[in-house]
C-alpha positions in Angstrom: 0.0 0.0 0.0 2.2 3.1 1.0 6.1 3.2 0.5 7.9 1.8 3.2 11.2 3.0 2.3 9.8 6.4 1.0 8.1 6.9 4.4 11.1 6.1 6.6 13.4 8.6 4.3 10.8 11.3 4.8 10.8 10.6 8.8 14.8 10.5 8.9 14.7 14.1 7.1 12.0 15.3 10.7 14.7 12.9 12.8 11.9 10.8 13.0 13.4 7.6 14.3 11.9 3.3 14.8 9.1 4.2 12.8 7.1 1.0 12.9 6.4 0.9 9.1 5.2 -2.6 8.7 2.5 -2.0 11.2 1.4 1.4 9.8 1.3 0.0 6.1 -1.0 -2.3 7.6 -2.8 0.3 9.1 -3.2 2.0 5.2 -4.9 -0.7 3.6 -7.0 -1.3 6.0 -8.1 2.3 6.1 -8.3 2.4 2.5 -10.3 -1.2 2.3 -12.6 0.2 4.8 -13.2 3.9 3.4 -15.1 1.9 0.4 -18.0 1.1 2.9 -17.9 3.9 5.6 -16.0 7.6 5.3 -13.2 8.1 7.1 -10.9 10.3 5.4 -11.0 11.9 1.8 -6.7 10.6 1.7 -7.0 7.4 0.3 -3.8 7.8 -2.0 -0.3 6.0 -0.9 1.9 9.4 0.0 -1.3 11.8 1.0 -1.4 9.2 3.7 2.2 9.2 4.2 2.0 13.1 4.2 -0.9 14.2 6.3 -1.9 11.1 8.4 1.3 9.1 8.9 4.3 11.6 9.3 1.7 14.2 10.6 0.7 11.6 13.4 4.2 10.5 14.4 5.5 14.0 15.0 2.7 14.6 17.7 3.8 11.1 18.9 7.6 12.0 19.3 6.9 14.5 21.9 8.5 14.2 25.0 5.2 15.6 26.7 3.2 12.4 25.2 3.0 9.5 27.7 0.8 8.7 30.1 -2.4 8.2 29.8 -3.4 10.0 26.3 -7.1 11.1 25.0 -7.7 11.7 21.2 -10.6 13.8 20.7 -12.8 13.2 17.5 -10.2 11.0 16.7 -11.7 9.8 13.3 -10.1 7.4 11.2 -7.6 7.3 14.6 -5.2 10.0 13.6 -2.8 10.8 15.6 -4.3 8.4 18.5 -3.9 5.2 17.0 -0.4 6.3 15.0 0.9 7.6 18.7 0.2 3.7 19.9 2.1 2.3 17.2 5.0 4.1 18.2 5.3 4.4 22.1 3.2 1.2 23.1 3.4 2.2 26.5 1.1 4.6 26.3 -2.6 4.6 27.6 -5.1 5.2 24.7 -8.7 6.6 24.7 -10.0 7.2 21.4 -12.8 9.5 22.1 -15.2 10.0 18.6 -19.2 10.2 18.6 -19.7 8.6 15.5 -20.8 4.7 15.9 -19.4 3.9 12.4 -16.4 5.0 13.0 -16.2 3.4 16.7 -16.7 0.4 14.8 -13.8 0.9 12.7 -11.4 2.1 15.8 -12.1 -1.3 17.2 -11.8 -3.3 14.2 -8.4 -1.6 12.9 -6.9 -1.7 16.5 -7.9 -5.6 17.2 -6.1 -6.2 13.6 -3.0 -4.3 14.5 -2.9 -5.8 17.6 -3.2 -2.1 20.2 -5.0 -2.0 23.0 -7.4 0.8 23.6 -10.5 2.1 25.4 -13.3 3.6 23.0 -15.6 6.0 24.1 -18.6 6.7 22.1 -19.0 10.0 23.5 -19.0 13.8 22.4 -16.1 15.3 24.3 -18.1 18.1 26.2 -20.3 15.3 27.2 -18.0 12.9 28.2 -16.0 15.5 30.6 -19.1 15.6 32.7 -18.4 11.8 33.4 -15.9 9.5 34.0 -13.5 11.1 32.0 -13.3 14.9 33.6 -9.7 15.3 34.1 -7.9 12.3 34.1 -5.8 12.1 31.5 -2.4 13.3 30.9 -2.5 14.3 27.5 -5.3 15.0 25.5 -4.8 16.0 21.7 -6.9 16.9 18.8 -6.4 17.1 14.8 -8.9 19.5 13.0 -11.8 19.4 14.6 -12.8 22.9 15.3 -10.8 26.4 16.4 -8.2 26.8 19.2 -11.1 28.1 21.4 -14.1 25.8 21.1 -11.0 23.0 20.7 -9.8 24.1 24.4 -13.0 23.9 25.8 -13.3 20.5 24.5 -10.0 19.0 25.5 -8.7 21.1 28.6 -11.6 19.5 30.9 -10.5 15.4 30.2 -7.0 16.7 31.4 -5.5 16.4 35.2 -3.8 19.1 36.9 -0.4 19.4 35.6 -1.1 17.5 32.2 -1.3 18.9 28.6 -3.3 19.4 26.0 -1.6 19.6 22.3 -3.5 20.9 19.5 -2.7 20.2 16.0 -2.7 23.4 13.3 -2.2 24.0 10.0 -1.0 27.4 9.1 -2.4 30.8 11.4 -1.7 28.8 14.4 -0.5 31.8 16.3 -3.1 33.6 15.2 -5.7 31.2 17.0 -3.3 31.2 20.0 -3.6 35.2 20.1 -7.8 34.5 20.0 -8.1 31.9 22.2 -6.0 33.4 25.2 -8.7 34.1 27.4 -10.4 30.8 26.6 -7.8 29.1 28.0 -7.2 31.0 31.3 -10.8 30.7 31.9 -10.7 26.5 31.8 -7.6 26.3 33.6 -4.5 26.1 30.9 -1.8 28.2 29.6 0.1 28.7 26.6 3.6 26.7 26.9 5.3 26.7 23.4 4.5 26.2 19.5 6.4 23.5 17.3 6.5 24.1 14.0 7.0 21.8 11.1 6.9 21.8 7.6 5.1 18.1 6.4 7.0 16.3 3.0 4.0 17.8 0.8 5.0 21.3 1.8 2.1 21.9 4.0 2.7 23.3 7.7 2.0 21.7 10.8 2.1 23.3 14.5 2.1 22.1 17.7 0.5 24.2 20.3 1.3 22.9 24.0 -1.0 24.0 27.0 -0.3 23.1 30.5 -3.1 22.5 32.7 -2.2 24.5 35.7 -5.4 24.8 37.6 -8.6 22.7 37.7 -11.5 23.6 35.4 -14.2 25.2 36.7 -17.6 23.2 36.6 -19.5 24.9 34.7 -17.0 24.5 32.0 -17.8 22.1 29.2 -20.8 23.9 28.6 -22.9 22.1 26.0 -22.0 21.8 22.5 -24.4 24.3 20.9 -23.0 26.9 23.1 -19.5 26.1 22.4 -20.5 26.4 18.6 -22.2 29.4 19.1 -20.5 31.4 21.5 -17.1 30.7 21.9 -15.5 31.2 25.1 -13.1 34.9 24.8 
């Protein structure tokens, strides 16, 4: 399916290093296969999903910060989550995503690859007034909304002293400027941006937030107000 040797090249130029290749061109075709019946991604070529799922994924996962016990919110097809397993096994994995069909693929493409995982059905302002409120170490996101609805989303699943990293295309800084006073209000604060440049020329960011202080409760608000108002 994808290029093995093309993919670890393009990893050893981001000192990317034991990229578990076999295992993620496993992952690809079964993405691919699967994407026929259910939509999970509109990147069903070899190198787009070298580019923007694979490589994109695995630089999350190289972080230092990322261990522990991680939560991937609206995780999708599984991206970075299930790529962030694949490469530290250690880690603690939550795949959070409300859609059934895709649940259904999370567990079928993690049982095949052999990753253990928890999956929660669950919207992620929902599922922080449960179980989940603040016990994880990491929670993460890939394009699922804008730096301030995202952090009112993610900052609630994570524990005193954890982080939440948020993955952005290009304006990153621009939604870090705007979402300031979202983030003081649910208890985080802006650590530090990683920037990257992907092998298709696109940019990638990392934006790190520390949880210093517990959120307040009446923070996830419900997801019609987040949509609608979001938090300054």
């Amino acid at each position: 399916m994808i290029d093995q040797n093309r993919l670890l090249q393009k990893a050893a130029q981001l000192s990317l290093d034991h990229v578990p290749v076999q295992a993620l061109d496993q992952y690809a075709q079964l993405l691919v296969e699967y994407n026929q019946k259910v939509n999970l991604t509109a990147i069903t070529d070899p190198e787009g999903i070298e580019d923007k799922h694979f490589i994109d994924s695995l630089l999350f996962a190289a972080q230092p910060e990322v261990c522990g016990k991680v939560v991937d919110v609206g995780t999708g097809a599984g991206f970075p989550g299930v790529v962030a397993k694949l490469y530290k096994p250690e880690l603690e994995l939550t795949l959070m995503e409300p859609t059934g069909k895709r649940v259904e693929f999370l567990r079928y493409v993690c049982a095949e690859l052999g990753i253990q995982a928890e999956f929660a059905k669950e919207r992620a302002e929902e599922a922080a007034r449960k179980i989940w409120r603040e016990q994880f170490d990491v929670a993460t996101a890939r394009a699922v909304a804008n730096l301030s609805m995202l952090a009112e989303y993610c900052l609630p699943l994570v524990k005193v002293g954890g982080w939440f990293i948020a993955l952005k295309g290009a304006g990153a800084m621009d939604e870090v400027q705007g979402a300031q006073g979202a983030v003081k209000k649910l208890g985080g604060e802006f650590v530090k941006s990683k920037d990257f440049v992907l092998p298709d020329g696109s940019l990638r960011s990392l934006l790190f937030y520390k949880k210093i202080s517990q959120t307040p409760s009446v923070y996830p608000r419900n997801g019609g107000k987040i949509a609608k108002a979001p938090l300054k």
